[in-house]
N, C-alpha and C positions, 0 to 999 in steps of 0.2 A: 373410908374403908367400908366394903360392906359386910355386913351382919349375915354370920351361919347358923340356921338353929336345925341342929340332927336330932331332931325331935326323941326323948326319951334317951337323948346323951349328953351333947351340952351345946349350948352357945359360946360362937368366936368371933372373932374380928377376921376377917379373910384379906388377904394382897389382892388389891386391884387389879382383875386382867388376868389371874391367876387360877390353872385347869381347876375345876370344885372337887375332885379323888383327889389332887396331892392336898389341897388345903384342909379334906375330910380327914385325911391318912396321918398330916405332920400336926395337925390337933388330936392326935389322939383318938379318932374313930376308925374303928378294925373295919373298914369296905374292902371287899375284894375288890381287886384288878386283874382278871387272872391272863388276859392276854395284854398286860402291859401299857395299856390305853389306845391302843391299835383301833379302839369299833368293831375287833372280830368276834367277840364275845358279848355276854351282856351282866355282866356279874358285876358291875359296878353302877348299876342301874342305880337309879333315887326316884321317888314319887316326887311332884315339885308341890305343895302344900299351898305355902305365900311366893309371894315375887314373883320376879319375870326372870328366866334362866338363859333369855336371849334366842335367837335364829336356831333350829336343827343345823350341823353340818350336812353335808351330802353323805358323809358315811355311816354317821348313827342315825340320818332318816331310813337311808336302806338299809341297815343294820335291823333297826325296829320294825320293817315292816314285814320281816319275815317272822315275827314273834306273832302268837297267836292271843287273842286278850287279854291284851295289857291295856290298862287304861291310858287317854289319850296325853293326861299330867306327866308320864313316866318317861324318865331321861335318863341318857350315860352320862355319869360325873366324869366321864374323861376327857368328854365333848362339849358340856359346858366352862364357860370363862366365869368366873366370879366377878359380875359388873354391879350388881346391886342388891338389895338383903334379898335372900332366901330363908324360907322353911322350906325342909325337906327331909324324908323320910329314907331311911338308908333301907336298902331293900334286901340285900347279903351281906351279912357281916364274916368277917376272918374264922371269929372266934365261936360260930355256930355251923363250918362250914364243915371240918373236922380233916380241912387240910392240910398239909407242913407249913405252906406259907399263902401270902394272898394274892401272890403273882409278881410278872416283874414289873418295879417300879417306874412308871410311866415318866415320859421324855419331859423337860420342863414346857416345852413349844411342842402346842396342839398342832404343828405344820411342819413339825421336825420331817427330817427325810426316811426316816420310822415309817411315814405314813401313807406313802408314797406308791 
């Protein structure tokens, strides 16, 4: 299982294979999602710190490239899979955004027909 550490919130154990928002979100760290893990938004962004977060998909690389300096470490937890430890840096959180909620809760399968 690999190791999450949301730096200045806590370290978890993560599901193998498992999107990194819902494993940030069912551990207990408030990340937005505010478009449901679509790629249409970026609110569930994370800086990646340690480890390897895996391949961009085609839709958070083009998602990302229309953002203006962001540094090159900077990922959507909706788009990465939980394959091996991470540090990483939550970049909006729920409870400093002054929302209702943090958005809708992202499909379990990064390939659902959601995404389509």
């Amino acid at each position: 299982m690999p190791t999450i550490e949301a730096v200045g919130i806590k370290t978890f154990e993560a599901t193998e294979g498992r999107r990194l928002v819902l494993e940030l979100e069912d551990n207990g760290v408030d990340i937005l999602h505010r478009c449901g893990g679509l790629s249409k938004c970026t609110t569930c962004r994370v800086e990646v710190i340690e480890g390897d977060a895996g391949e961009m998909t085609e839709r958070e690389r083009t998602r990302l490239a229309r953002e203006d300096s962001l540094a090159p470490n900077v990922r959507l937890s909706c788009q990465v899979l939980c394959t091996s430890d991470l540090k990483v840096n939550v970049l909006q959180r729920f409870g400093d955004s002054g929302l209702s909620d943090p958005g809708s809760r992202p499909h379990e399968d990064i390939d659902s027909p959601e995404h389509a």
